[in-house]
C-alpha positions in Angstrom: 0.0 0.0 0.0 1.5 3.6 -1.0 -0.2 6.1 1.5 -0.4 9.8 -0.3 -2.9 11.7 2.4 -4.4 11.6 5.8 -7.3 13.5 7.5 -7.8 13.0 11.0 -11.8 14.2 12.1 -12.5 14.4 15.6 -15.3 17.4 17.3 -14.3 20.9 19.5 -13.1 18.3 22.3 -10.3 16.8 20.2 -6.7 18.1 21.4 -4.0 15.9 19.6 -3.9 13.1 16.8 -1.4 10.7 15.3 -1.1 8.2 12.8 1.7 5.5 12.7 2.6 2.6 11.2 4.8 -0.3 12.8 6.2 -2.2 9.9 6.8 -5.7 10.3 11.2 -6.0 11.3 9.1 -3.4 14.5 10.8 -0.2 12.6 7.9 2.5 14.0 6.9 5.9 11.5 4.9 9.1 12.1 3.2 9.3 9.3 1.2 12.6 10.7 1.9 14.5 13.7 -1.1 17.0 15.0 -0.4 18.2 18.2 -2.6 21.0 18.5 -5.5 20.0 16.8 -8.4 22.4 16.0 -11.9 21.5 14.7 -12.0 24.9 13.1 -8.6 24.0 10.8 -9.8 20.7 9.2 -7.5 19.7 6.9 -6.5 16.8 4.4 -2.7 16.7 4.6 -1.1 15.6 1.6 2.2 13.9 1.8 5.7 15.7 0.5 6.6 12.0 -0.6 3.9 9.2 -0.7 4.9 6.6 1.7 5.5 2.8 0.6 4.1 0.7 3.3 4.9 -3.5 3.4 2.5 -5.9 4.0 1.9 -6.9 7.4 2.1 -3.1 8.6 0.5 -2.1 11.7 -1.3 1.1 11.5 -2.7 3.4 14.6 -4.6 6.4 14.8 -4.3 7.7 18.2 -6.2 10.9 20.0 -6.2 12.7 23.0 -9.4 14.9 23.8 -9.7 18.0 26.5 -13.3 17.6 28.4 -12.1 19.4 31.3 -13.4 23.7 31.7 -9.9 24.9 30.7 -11.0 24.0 27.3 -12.3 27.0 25.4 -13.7 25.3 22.7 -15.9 22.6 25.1 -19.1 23.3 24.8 -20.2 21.7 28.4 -17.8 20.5 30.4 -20.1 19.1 33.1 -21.7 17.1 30.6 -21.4 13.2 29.6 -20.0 13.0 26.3 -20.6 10.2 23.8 -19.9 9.4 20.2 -22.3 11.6 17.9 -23.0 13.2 14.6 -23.4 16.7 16.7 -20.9 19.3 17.1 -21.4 18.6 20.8 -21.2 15.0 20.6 -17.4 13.5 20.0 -15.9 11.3 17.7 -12.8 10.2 16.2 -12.1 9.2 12.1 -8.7 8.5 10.5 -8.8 8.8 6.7 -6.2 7.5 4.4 -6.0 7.7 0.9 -3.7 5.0 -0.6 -3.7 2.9 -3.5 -1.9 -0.1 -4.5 0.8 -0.7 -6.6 0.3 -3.0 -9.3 
């Protein structure tokens, strides 16, 4: 597989994302790296250099989210949050585009 772009979605909550990949001899890359995340600056980041990944690659999408009242952007801190279509609800998607090479 021969990754060209990613686009992490996650709601107002969402406070860092990454995507890696462990290839199979363990070797671990960062494919993305959003450590400030901001629902208002949605992007789809296109690699520099499409990345060639074996078969047998791990990959993981990983998030951190900020419920707590020091987040501006949290629309009800108090609140129970679950996974929702909503603004107010949360949730957490890791697009890829790849294709495969013949």
């Amino acid at each position: 597989m021969i990754v060209t772009a990613l686009m992490p979605h996650m709601h107002v909550r969402g406070k860092l994302c990454k995507y890696e990949a462990e290839l199979p001899d363990g070797k671990k890359l960062t494919l993305l790296d959003v450590p400030h995340y901001d629902f208002n600056w949605q992007l789809r980041y296109e690699l520099a250099e499409p990345v060639r990944l074996p078969k047998g690659t791990l990959l993981r999408f990983t998030a951190h989210y900020d419920n707590s009242s020091k987040n501006p952007a949290n629309p009800n801190p108090a609140s129970l949050v679950k996974w929702g279509p909503q603004t107010s609800d949360e949730m957490l998607l890791g697009y890829l585009e790849y294709y495969l090479p013949k």
